[in-house]
ZANU-235451 format. One record per residue (C-alpha): x, y, z. Coordinates in steps of 0.001 Angstrom, whole numbers, plus 500000, padded with zeros to 6 digits. Layout:
// residues N
XYZ;...
This chain:
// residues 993
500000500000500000;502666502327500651;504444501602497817;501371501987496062;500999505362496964;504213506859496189;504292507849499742;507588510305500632;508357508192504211;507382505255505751;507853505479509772;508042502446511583;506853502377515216;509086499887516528;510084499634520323;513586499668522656;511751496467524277;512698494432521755;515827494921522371;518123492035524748;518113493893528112;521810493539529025;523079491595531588;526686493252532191;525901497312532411;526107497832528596;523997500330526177;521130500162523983;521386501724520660;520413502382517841;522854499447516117;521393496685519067;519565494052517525;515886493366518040;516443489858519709;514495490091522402;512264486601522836;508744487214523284;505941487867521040;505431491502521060;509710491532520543;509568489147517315;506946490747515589;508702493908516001;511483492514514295;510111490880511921;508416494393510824;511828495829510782;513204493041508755;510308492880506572;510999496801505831;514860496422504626;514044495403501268;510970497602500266;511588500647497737;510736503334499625;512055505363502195;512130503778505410;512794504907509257;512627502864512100;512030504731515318;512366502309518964;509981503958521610;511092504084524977;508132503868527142;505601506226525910;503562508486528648;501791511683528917;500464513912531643;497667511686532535;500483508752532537;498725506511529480;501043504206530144;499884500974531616;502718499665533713;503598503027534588;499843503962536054;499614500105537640;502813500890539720;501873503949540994;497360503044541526;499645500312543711;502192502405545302;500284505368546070;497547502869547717;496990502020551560;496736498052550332;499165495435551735;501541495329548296;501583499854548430;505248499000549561;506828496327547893;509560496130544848;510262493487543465;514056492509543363;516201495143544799;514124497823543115;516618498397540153;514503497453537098;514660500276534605;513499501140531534;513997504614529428;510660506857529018;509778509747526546;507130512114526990;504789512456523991;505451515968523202;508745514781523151;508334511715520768;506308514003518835;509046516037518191;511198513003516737;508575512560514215;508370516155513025;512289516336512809;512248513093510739;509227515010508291;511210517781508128;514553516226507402;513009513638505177;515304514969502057;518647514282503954;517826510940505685;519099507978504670;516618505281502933;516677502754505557;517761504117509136;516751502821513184;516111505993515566;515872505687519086;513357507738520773;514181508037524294;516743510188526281;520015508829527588;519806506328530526;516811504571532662;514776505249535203;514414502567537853;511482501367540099;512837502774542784;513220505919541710;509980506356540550;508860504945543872;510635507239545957;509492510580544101;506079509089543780;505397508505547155;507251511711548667;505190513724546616;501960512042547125;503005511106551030;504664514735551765;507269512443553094;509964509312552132;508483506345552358;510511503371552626;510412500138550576;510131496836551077;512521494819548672;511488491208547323;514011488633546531;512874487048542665;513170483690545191;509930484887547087;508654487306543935;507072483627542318;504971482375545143;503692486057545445;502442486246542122;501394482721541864;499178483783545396;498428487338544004;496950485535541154;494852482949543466;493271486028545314;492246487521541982;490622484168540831;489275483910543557;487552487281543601;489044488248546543;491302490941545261;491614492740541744;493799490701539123;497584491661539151;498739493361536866;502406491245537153;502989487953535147;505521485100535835;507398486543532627;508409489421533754;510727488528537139;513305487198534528;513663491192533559;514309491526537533;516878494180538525;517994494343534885;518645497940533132;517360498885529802;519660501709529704;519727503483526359;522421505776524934;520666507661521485;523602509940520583;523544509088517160;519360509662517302;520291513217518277;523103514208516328;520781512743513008;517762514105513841;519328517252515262;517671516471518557;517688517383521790;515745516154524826;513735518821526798;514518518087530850;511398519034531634;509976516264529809;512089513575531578;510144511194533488;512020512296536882;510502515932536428;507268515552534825;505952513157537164;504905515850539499;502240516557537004;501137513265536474;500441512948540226;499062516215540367;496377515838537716;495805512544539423;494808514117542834;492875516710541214;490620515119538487;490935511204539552;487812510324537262;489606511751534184;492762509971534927;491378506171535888;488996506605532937;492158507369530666;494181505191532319;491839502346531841;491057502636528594;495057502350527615;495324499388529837;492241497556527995;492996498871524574;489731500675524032;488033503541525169;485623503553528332;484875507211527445;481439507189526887;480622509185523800;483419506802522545;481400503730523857;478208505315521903;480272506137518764;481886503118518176;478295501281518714;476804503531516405;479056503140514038;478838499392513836;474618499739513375;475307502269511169;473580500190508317;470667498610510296;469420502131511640;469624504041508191;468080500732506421;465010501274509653;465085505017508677;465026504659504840;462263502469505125;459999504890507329;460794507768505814;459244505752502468;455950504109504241;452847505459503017;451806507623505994;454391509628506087;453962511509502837;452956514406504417;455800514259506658;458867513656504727;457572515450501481;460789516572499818;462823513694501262;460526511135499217;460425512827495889;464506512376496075;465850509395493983;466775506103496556;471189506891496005;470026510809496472;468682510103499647;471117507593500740;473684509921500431;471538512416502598;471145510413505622;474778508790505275;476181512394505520;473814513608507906;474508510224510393;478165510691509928;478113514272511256;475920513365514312;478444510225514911;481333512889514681;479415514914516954;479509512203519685;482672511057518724;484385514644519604;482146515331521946;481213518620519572;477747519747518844;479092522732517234;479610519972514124;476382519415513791;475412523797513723;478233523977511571;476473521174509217;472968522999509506;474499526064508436;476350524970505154;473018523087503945;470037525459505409;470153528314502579;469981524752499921;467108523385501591;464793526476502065;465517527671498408;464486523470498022;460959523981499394;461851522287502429;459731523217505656;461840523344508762;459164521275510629;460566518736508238;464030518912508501;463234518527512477;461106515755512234;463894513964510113;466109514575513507;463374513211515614;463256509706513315;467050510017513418;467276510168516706;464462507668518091;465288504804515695;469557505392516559;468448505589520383;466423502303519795;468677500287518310;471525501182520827;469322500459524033;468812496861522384;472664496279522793;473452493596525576;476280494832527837;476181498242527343;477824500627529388;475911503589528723;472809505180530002;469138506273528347;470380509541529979;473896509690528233;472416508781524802;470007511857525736;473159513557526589;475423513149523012;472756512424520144;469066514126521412;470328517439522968;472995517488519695;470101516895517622;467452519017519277;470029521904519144;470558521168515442;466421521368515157;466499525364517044;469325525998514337;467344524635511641;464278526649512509;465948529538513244;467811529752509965;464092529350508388;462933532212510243;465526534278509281;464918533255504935;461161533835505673;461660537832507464;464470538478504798;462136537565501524;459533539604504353;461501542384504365;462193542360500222;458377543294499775;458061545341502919;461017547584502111;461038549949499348;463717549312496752;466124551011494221;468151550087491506;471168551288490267;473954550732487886;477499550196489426;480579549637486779;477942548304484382;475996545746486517;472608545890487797;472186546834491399;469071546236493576;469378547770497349;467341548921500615;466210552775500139;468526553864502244;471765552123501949;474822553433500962;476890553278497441;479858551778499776;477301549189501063;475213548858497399;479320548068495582;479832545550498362;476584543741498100;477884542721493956;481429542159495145;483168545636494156;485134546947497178;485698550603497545;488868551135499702;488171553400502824;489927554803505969;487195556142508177;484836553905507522;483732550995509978;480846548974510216;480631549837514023;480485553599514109;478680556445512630;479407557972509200;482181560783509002;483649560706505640;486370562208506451;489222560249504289;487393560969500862;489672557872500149;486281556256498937;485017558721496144;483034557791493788;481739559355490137;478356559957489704;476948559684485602;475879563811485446;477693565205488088;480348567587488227;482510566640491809;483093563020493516;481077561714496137;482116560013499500;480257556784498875;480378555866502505;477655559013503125;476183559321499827;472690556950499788;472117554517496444;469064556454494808;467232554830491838;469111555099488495;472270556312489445;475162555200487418;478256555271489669;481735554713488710;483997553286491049;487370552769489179;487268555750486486;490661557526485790;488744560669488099;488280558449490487;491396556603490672;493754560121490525;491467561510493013;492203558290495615;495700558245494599;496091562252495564;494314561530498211;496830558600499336;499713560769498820;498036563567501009;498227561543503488;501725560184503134;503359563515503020;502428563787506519;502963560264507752;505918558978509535;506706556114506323;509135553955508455;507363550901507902;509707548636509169;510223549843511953;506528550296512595;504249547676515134;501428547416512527;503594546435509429;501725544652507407;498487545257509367;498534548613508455;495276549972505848;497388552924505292;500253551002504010;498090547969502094;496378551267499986;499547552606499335;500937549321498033;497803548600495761;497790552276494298;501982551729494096;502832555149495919;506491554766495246;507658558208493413;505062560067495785;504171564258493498;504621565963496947;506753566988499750;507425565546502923;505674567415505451;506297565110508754;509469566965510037;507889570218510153;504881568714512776;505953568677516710;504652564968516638;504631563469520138;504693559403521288;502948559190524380;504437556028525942;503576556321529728;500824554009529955;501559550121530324;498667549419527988;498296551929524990;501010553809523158;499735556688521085;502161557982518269;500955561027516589;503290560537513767;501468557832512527;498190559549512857;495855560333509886;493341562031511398;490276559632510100;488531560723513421;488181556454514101;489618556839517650;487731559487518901;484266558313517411;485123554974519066;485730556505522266;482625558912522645;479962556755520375;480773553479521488;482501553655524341;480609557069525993;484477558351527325;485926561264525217;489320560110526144;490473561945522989;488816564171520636;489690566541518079;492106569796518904;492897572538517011;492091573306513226;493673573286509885;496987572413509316;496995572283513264;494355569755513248;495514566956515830;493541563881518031;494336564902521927;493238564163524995;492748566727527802;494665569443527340;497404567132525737;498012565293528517;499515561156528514;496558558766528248;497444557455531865;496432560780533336;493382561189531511;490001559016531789;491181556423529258;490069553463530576;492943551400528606;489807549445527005;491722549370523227;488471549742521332;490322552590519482;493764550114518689;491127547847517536;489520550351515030;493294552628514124;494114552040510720;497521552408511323;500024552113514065;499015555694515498;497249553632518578;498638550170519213;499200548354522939;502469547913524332;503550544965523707;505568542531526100;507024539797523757;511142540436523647;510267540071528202;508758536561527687;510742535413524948;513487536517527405;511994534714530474;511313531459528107;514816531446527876;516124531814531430;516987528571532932;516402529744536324;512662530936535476;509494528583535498;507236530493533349;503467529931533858;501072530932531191;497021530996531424;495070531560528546;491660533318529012;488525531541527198;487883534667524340;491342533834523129;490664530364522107;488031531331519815;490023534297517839;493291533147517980;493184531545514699;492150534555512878;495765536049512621;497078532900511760;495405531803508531;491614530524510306;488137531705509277;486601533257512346;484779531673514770;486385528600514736;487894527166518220;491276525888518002;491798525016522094;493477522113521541;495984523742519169;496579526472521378;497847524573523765;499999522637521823;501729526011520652;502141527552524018;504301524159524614;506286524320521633;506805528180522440;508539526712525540;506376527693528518;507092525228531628;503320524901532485;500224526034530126;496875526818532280;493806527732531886;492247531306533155;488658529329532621;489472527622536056;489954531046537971;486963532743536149;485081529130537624;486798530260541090;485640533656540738;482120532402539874;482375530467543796;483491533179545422;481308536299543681;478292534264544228;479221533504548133;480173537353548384;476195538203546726;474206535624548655;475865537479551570;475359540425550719;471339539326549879;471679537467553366;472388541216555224;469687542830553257;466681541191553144;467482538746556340;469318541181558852;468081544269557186;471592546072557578;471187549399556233;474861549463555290;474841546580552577;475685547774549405;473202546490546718;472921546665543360;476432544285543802;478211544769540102;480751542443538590;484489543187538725;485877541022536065;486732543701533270;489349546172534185;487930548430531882;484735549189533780;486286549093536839;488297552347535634;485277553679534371;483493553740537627;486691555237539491;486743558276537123;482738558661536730;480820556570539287;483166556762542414;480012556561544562;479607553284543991;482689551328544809;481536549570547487;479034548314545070;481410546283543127;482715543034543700;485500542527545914;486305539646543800;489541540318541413;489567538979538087;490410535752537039;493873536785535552;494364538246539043;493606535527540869;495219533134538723;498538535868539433;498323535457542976;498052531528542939;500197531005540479;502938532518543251;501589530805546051;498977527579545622;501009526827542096;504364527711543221;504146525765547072;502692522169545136;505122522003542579;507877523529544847;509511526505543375;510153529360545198;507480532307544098;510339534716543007;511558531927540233;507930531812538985;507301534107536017;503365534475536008;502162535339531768;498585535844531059;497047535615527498;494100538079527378;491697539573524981;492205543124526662;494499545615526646;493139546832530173;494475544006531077;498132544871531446;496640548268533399;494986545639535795;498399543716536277;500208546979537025;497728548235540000;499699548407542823;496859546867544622;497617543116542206;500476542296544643;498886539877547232;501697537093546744;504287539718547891;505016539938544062;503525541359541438;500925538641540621;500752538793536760;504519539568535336;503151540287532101;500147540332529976;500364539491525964;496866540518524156;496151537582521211;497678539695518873;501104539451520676;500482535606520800;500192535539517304;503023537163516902;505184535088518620;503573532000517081;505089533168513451;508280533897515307;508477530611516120;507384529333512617;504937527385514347;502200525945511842;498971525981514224;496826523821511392;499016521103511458;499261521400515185;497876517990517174;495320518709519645;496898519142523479;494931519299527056;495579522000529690;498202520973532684;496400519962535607;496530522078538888;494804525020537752;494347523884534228;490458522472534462;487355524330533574;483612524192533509;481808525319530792;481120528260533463;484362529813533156;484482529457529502;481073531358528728;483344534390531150;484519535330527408;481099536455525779;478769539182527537;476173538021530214;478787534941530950;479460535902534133;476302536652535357;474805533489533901;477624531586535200;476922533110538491;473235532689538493;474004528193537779;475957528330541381;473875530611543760;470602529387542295;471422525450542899;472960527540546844;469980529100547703;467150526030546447;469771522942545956;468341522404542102;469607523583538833;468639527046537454;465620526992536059;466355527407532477;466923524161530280;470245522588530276;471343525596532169;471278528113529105;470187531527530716;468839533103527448;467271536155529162;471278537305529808;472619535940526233;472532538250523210;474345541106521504;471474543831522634;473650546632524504;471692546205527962;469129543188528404;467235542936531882;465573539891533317;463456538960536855;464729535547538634;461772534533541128;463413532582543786;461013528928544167;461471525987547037;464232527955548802;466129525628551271;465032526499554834;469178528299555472;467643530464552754;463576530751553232;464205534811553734;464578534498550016;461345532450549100;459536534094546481;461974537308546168;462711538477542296;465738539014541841;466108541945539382;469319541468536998;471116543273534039;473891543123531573;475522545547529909;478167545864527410;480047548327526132;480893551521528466;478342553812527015;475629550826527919;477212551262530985;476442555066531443;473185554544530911;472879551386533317;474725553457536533;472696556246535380;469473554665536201;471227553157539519;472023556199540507;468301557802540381;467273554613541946;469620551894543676;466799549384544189;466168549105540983;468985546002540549;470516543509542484;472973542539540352;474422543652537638;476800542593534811;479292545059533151;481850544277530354;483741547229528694;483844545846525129;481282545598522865;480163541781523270;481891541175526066;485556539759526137;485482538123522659;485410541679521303;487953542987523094;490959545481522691;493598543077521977;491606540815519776;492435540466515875;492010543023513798;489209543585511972;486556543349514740;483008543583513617;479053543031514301;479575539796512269;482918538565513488;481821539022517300;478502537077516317;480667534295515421;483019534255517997;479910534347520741;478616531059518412;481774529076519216;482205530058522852;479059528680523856;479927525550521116;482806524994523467;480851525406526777;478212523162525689;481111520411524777;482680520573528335;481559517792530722;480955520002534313;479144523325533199;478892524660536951;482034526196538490;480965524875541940;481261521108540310;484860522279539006;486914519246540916;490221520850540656;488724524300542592;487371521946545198;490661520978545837;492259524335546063;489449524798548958;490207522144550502;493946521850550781;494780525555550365;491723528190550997;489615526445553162;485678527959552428;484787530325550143;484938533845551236;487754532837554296;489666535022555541;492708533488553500;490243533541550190;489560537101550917;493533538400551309;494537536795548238;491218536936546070;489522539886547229;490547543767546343;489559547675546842;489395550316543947;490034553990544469;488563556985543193;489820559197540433;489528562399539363;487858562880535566;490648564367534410;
């Protein structure tokens, strides 16, 4: 077959195993035969032997023992289930401990394969690799770091002679039999390997392959996170563990997949034929008028998709599906009721046939779980998509119409919309500077002039409305010298030094002057006559008039979006210059470091200072262990400055680059926004407890969220009143800071001051929010530095990283698990629906009353949404609250804000709780995000951050197992006095300007 396929490689997974273990202290290498004598051993050589004489390029590569961080390795996770046990055998090695064997991380054997892709051109056509470091690691090595880690202290062994070893097994084995005890894992077989040392030496490996092994991948080190994601998500690890023992899966949605896929045939044969019958004409209309292959090609794709839906454990396959083939089928004649009722007969004839399986190991309740909620989301997509055909073609004979002629072809548009929009809607784009989709109409730039059939001077076609029989010119020689003076206008007065510039190639500025080919530029250089200042005194936002072009995008931004005025327009004519307060550095002013106006600069006149060169440079000190934590609106935009289509969720990929980047530990900021869901929703059933139970006239309600460092400047500059209103809670990235230096930093044990805490964020307000003097509760600062995902993505090409062709990775335990709670923290109304799952199921011990936990009043992209929460069946520590509303809102975007605190302010009962994120949607559109950000590209992102949260197992922070164990071994309770020094924070006021 390979032959066959002219393939460029063949790699042969062969294994060090079958190698002779020697007897007299000598080396395995890459030149040791495979003469090892047992079956797994001889058919390992005879695939090596087999592979000498084929004609095409062959490498051999001999594993050493193969684990990850959740172990995967069967003898591996036997010894320690035994060792780290209180049973009678927790203590015993066989021998005098000394059996060893050489292990390899997978990242690490990973990279061994890559290096052997890359180098394919200059490797030999037959060669043997070994794929292992130098050396072994005995039994009782692994013992003793096992058990002082697990223990806190040594614990001695006790050794047994191979003379004593037999009858042990042989009575091990009886107990087992005999039901007594589990089976053991040893055989008779292995005691001849007793004591001996498989102790490899794969010099020539490295200097071939160019190859180096990482030490934090040795066995020795990494075993500390084995043992740590083993304490703090055991069900994860035994169900992993188990499944690599028995070589198949016990994961469930694997269970149902696999099942599925073997009555694949049977169910669509069951389906076919009722989809046919007689009485269901009227049902399955369009379905039956398709010829038999048509339709068998329909349901085979449409099963497959579900299947890979419970196979990944991904419903957002199955929207994705329903999206490509909606527009097809309603332009079809299908109903919607139709498509839905094919899910229903998908879905009860698949459920049927797998309840009929003997043996299963699955639930009515699981198969509710992975194929009817997958399918019953797919029917609310389906019938939403409908809706939205029927109001458009609605909307086509409501709405009055005009047509027009652009560059020849026949244009038919709203009254109303613009020539800019009209061009766009038949594929002509008109370039533009102060243009965007989320702000008011200046046309300032005249960069998008237009000719009009009959009229004497250009038009801006961003402000000029499509009227019925215009004939408009887009690309006329007028036209295109007009744009091109335009252009050079600009450049005369623009500091040019690309290069040297952040935005290269991001720049709009510099792409227009590339397409119009503004090399011999018709005018003078105007920049050094302007007193151009950089304002560089704020660690968030760096503001370089020299770049500026005046397009006004900023300072719309900042007072129509945002409600600010940070900056604004100063002086006039040639003078003309964007400001703030009399000219003062955006750190004195009432910026609130948001980065709404980086995100909508079309140059590098605004851009967010960036930290990279500092982490590359703590990456690279040995004496640093540098922590990263990704927050959840990065997972979901990442991709889009590295070659992805928005709104596609590449988690698993990001982790695997943060590892190849070379960070020591890669977390996740999900598990601290799941730890601030605990302890904000403790700190407002408290403060409900002193209002309406002790009727303390000092509580401070509405309570407001304190997650987005944006707001939280907002209110110190122009709500100062109500400080004690917010949270006490710090952010996520905060408290992940401040654990990082002392929970993190006191389990692994590395002293706090070697610990070099990097957070990942969406927002440039961020790095504002690490730099508060008050974010220093470990006796350091908490969060060394803050990247936005631009800066990420930066460092990713840096690194020529690849992020397609990237394998999938998990989080690092310890601080690296999250509910779909503290993923949904990335969209707007996430935190107060996350909130609401935890102090609902507090206050009445049930699950919010909304089904599978989706809060829809609080979801949406409307700028403030309110909703009433009548409290039912309160549990008697909470009967005060029986029958109470609670009266909610979210807001997003500051100048939502205003309007929100505005009403507070004229009456503070009219909330109890309220939601506030800076940035328009939430996180997911925030100021470090990739650029372009807009109505559609945040709709998007908002789709695949609740596709992720509805793919996570736990979607309740309170259920979060790793968080119960930082309570329990580290904070005690929420709300303790411990909790409250390190979580827990005060704001200040500050003047307006």
């Amino acid at each position: 077959m390979a032959g066959h396929l002219k393939i460029k490689r063949f790699i042969f997974a062969s294994s060090l195993a079958a190698c002779t273990f020697p007897r007299d202290g000598g080396l395995v290498t890459e030149k040791s035969p495979p003469d090892a004598d047992f079956s797994y051993a001889r058919t390992k050589r005879a695939g090596e032997e087999m592979l000498r004489s084929v004609d095409f390029p062959v490498s051999v590569v001999r594993f050493a023992a193969v684990f990850s961080d959740w172990c995967e390795y069967p003898p591996l996770y036997k010894f320690l289930h035994t060792w780290l046990s209180h049973n009678y055998d927790s203590r015993i090695l066989g021998g005098k401990g000394e059996s060893a064997v050489s292990y390899i991380h997978i990242n690490e054997l990973t990279k061994v394969l890559l290096s052997i892709i890359h180098k394919n051109h200059l490797l030999p056509a037959y060669d043997i690799y070994a794929a292992s470091p130098d050396g072994c690691t005995s039994h009782r090595q692994l013992f003793g770091l096992a058990t002082r880690d697990f223990f806190g202290e040594p614990v001695k062994p006790f050794f047994i002679p191979k003379l004593i070893a037999y009858p042990g097994i042989f009575f091990r084995i009886l107990l087992g039999k005999l039901k007594l005890t589990p089976p053991p894992f040893e055989r008779y077989w292995m005691l001849k390997y007793l004591d001996l040392q498989l102790n490899v030496d794969s010099s020539y490996t490295r200097q071939a392959l160019n190859w180096e092994p990482s030490q934090r991948y040795l066995i020795e080190r990494r075993l500390l996170f084995l043992l740590s994601r083993m304490k703090s998500n055991p069900v994860e690890w035994h169900a992993r563990n188990e499944a690599a023992l028995k070589h198949f899966s016990f994961r469930i949605n694997l269970l149902i997949y696999e099942h599925m896929m073997a009555s694949k045939e049977k169910i669509l044969t069951s389906i076919t034929q009722r989809m046919v019958a007689h009485g269901s004409s009227g049902i399955f209309y369009h379905y039956q008028q398709m010829e038999a292959n048509e339709l068998a090609i329909v349901l085979n794709i449409l099963f497959d998709v579900l299947a890979a839906s419970v196979q990944n454990a991904d419903r957002s396959l199955m929207i994705n599906y329903i999206n490509d083939i909606a527009a097809a089928r309603y332009q079809s004649g299908f109903r919607a009721d139709e498509i839905s009722e094919t899910f229903t007969l998908i879905n009860d004839v698949t459920i049927g046939y797998l309840m009929e399986i003997r043996d299963r190991k699955y639930t009515r309740q699981e198969l509710y779980d992975y194929i009817s909620l997958t399918l019953q989301l797919a029917q609310d997509e389906i019938e939403e998509k409908f809706e939205l055909f029927a109001r458009r073609l609605l909307d086509e004979e409501v709405f009055e119409t005009v047509k027009l002629r652009i560059d020849g072809l026949d244009v038919s548009v709203e009254k109303g919309t613009s020539i800019l929009d009209a061009a766009k809607s038949v594929n002509i784009q008109i370039p533009t500077l102060c243009y965007h989709k989320d702000l008011k109409i200046a046309g300032n730039c005249r960069v998008c002039l237009v000719e009009l059939m009959g009229s004497r001077q250009l038009v801006a076609s961003c402000a000029t409305p499509a009227e019925d029989g215009m004939e408009v010119y887009t690309n006329s020689l007028k036209v295109r010298t007009a744009r091109r003076t335009m252009i050079e206008l600009l450049l005369t007065e623009h500091n040019a030094e690309c290069t040297n510039c952040y935005k290269n190639g991001k720049c709009e500025l510099q792409f227009l002057a590339s397409e119009f080919k503004i090399i011999n530029p018709s005018y003078l250089h105007l920049l050094s006559e302007k007193k151009n200042t950089m304002d560089a005194l704020s660690p968030a936002i760096i503001k370089d008039d020299s770049k500026c072009i005046r397009c006004q995008r900023c300072v719309r931004t900042c007072a129509q979006l945002q409600g600010v005025g940070a900056v604004g327009v100063a002086f006039k004519g040639s003078h003309m210059k964007i400001s703030t307060f009399f000219g003062k550095p955006l750190f004195d002013v009432i910026c609130t470091n948001c980065g709404q106006c980086i995100d909508r600069c079309p140059t590098g006149a605004l851009v967010e200072r960036n930290y990279i060169e500092e982490v590359w440079n703590s990456i690279w000190d040995p004496a640093k262990h540098v922590v990263v934590q990704t927050a959840p609106a990065v997972r979901i935009a990442l991709g889009e400055d590295l070659g992805i289509e928005p709104g596609k969720r590449i988690t698993g990929k990001l982790v695997s680059a943060l590892r190849r980047l070379g960070f020591d530990a890669v977390l996740d900021t999900a598990f601290t926004a799941d730890l601030t869901t605990v302890e904000e929703s403790a700190e407002f059933l408290h403060r409900l407890k002193r209002h309406f139970k002790d009727h303390d006239p000092t509580v401070k309600l509405p309570m407001t969220t304190s997650c987005s460092p944006g707001w939280i400047k907002y209110m110190e500059h122009l709500f100062p009143e109500f400080i004690q209103h917010v949270s006490t809670c710090k952010s996520p990235q905060q408290m992940f800071g401040v654990l990082s230096k002392t929970y993190y930093a006191e389990r692994i044990g590395i002293k706090p001051d070697n610990i070099v805490s990097v957070s990942i964020m969406p927002c440039t307000a961020k790095k504002f929010e690490a730099d508060r003097p008050e974010m220093r509760s470990s006796g350091f600062k908490d969060v060394d530095y803050v990247l936005t995902t631009r800066e990420l993505a930066i460092m990713i090409n840096q690194a020529g990283i690849d992020i397609k062709s990237l394998p999938n990775d998990h989080y690092d335990s310890l601080m690296g698990m999250a509910t779909g709670a503290g993923v949904i923290f990335g969209a707007t109304g996430g935190v107060m629906e996350a909130t609401l799952r935890t102090a609902y199921e507090r206050i009445t011990g049930r699950d919010v009353p909304f089904e599978n936990l989706v809060v829809g009043p609080v979801r949406g992209i409307e700028g403030v949404r309110k909703m009433e929460l009548k409290i039912k069946g309160a549990l008697p520590e909470w009967d005060f609250l029986e029958g109470k509303e609670l009266r909610l809102v979210v807001a997003h975007g500051l100048a939502n804000a205003k309007k929100v605190m505005q009403q507070v302010r004229e009456d503070k009962d009219m909330y109890h709780f309220i939601e506030i994120m800076a940035c328009p949607g939430g996180c997911l559109g925030g100021g470090g995000q990739p650029i372009p950000t807009n109505p559609e590209i945040r709709q998007k992102r908002i789709q695949a951050l609740y596709a992720e949260e509805l793919s996570l197992e736990l979607r309740k922070s309170h259920e979060n197992p790793e968080v119960i164990e930082l309570y329990e071994s580290f904070l005690d309770y929420p709300m303790s006095e411990k909790a409250h020094t390190l979580l827990h924070t005060h704001y200040i006021s500050r003047i307006i300007y």
